[in-house]
N, C-alpha and C positions, 0 to 999 in steps of 0.2 A: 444393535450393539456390535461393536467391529470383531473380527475374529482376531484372536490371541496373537494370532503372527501379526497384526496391523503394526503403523506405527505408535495406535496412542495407545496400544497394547504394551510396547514395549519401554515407552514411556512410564507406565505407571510401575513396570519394575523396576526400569534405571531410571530415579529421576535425578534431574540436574540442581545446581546448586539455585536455590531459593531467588527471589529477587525481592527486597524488602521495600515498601511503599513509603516513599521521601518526602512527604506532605509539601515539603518547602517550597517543592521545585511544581508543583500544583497551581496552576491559574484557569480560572473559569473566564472564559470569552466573554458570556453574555453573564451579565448575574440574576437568577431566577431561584424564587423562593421553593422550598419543597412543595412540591407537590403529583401528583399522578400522570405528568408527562415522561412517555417514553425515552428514556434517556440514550442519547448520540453520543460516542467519545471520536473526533477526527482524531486522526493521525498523521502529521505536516510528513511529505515527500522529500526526499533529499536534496539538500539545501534552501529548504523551506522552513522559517521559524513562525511558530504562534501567532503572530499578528496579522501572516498575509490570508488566516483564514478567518478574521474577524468577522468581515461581512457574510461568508459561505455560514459560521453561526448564527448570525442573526437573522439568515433567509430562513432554515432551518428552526429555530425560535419561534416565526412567522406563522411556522406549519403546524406547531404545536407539538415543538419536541423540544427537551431541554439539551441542550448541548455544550461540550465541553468541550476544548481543542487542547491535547498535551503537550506540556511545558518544554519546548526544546525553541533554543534560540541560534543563531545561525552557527556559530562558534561551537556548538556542540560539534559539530558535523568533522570536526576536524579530531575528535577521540578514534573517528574510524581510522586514521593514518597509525593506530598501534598495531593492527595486522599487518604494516611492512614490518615491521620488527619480530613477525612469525618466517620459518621458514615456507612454511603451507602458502602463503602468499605466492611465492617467489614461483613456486612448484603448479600454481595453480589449481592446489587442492584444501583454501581455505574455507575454516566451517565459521558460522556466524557468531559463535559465542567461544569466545569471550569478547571478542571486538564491538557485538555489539548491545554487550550486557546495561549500559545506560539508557540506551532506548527502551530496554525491554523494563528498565527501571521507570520510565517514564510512563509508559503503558500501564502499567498497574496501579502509577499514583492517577493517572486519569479518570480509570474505571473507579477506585478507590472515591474518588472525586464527586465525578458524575453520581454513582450513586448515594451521595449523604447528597447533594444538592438536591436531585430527581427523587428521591422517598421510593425506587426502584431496583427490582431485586436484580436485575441482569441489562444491559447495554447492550445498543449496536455500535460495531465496529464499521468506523468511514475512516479507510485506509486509502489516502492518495500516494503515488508513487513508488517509493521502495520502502512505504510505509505501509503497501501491500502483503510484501515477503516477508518481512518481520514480524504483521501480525499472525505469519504462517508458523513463524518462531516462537513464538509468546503462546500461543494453543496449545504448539506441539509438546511444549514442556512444560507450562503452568494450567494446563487443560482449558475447561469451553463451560463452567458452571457459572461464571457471573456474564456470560455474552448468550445473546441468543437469535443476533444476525448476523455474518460482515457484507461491507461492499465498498467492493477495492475501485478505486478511481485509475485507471491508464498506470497500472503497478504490471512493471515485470515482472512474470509468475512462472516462467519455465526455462530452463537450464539454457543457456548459449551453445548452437552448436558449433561441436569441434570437427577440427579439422578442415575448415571451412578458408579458404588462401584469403590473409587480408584482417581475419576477423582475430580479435584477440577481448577475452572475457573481463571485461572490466570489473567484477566484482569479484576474480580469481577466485572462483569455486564455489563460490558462496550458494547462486543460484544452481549449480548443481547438485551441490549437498541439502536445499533445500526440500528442488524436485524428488529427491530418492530416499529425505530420512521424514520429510513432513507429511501429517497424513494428508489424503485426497477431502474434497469439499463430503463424497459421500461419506468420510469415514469421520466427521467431525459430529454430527447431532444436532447440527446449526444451519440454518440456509447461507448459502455462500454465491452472491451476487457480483460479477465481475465485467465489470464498464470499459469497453476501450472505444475510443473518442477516433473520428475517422476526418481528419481533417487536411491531412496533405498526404500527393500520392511520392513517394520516392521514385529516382530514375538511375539509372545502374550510371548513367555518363553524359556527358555533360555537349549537349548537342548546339547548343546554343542561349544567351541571355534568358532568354526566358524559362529553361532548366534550372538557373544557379540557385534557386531555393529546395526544388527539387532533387537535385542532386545532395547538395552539402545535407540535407535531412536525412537522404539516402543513406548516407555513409555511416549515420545516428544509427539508424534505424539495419544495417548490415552487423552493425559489429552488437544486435541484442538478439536477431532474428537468425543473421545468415544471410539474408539479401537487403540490397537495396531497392529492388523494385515491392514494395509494401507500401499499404494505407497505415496512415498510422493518426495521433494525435501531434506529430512534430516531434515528439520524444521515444515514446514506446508504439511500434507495431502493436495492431490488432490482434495478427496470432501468438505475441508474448502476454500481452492481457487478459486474455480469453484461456481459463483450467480448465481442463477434463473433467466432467463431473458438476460442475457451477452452472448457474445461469448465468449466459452469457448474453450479453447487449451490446450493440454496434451501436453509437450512436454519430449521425451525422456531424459533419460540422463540426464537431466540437476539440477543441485546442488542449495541452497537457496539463497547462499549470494558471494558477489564478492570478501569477506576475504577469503584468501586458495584456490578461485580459481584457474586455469589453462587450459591448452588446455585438457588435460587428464580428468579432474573436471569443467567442465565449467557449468557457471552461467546463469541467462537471459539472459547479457550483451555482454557473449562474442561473439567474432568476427562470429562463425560459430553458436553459438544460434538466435542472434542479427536478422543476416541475413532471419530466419524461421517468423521472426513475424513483420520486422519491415516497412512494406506495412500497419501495421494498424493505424500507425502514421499518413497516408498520407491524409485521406478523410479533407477533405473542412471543 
């Protein structure tokens, strides 16, 4: 049980405003009758909608979990442009919510979802991307009683540092306020498994042609990390993936997003990645 000063301590004194489950916005990937599989809820990464994890469902399906992918289509992604209209933006000390109280509405019709489909009292959370951080959100303020794993897919999970010439935080505070108001993986009650995909190295400057993928990733991967010279998945560094406290997994080879994937470029999802980590679904 965490101590009083924790964060999900202070949570349960101040809690935030509600998020009430929108059945409407609800769509199950695969459709599966109830029954005693372990129920998955994905969570699509940023500018990622529902559809492109149909197939990452039905490998999942395969293995004998029933799974659900939350309703969010690409145009959602454009409700996050209401934190320029905060100051806190501008200042670089924006918090996630209210900006990103839809997601977190999405999130609970999923688990909501998952479990009338699944006949299952609690779900794992498969959080890809910045579907990571927000499920650090959704915990830290609606608690951990209907989840009883996560595991974050190549999600950036720790603050951008500052000060850094060059870098500038593109989520303006968000993952700052993340790192220091959400609790840690020990302090949730849930095993908390975090994947970062090692698939291109970055290079600080640009030496010659056969750098220029290198580099232009580099520069990705500077402005989450601090440097350019980091392994990453293409998108997020290994050491923004990887929380204090979680199990953490390096996995080769493996690419950020299921757009452009293939068997040559494979993602979390695919069949032969899938297979490397997905025993961590299984715990009770």
């Amino acid at each position: 049980t965490p101590a009083l000063s924790s964060p999900l301590a202070k949570r349960a004194s101040a809690p935030r405003e509600s998020i009430a489950p929108r059945r409407a916005h609800v769509r199950a990937s695969v459709v599966a009758s109830a029954s005693s599989k372990p129920a998955v809820v994905v969570l699509p990464g940023l500018g990622n909608c529902t559809e492109d994890y149909d197939e990452f469902a039905s490998e999942l399906e395969g293995r004998g979990f029933s799974a659900t992918v939350a309703a969010v289509g690409r145009p959602d992604w454009l409700r996050n442009a209401a934190g320029l209209t905060q100051l806190a933006y501008w200042q670089g000390t924006l918090e996630p919510r209210p900006t990103v109280d839809w997601y977190l509405s999405r999130i609970a019709d999923a688990i909501g979802a998952a479990k009338e489909k699944s006949g299952a009292d609690r779900v794992a959370l498969v959080a890809h991307s910045a579907g990571g951080w927000m499920s650090r959100v959704y915990m830290q303020d609606f608690g951990v009683d209907d989840i009883r794993c996560v595991v974050t897919l190549g999600s950036p999970l720790n603050a951008v540092p500052k000060d850094v010439p060059g870098v500038v935080d593109q989520t303006r505070g968000i993952l700052t306020y993340v790192e220091a108001n959400c609790a840690k993986p020990t302090e949730l009650g849930v095993p908390v498994t975090c994947l970062a995909g090692k698939w291109l190295l970055g290079v600080e400057t640009l030496g010659g042609a056969g750098d220029a993928a290198g580099f232009l990733v580099g520069q990705g991967y500077k402005q989450v990390c601090g440097s350019a010279a980091a392994w990453g998945d293409g998108i997020t560094p290994v050491a923004t993936a990887h929380l204090d406290g979680a199990d953490n997994v390096t996995l080769e080879g493996v690419f950020h997003t299921p757009i452009g994937s293939s068997d040559e470029r494979p993602w979390y999802g695919t069949p032969k990645v899938l297979d490397q980590w997905v025993d961590k679904l299984r715990v009770a």
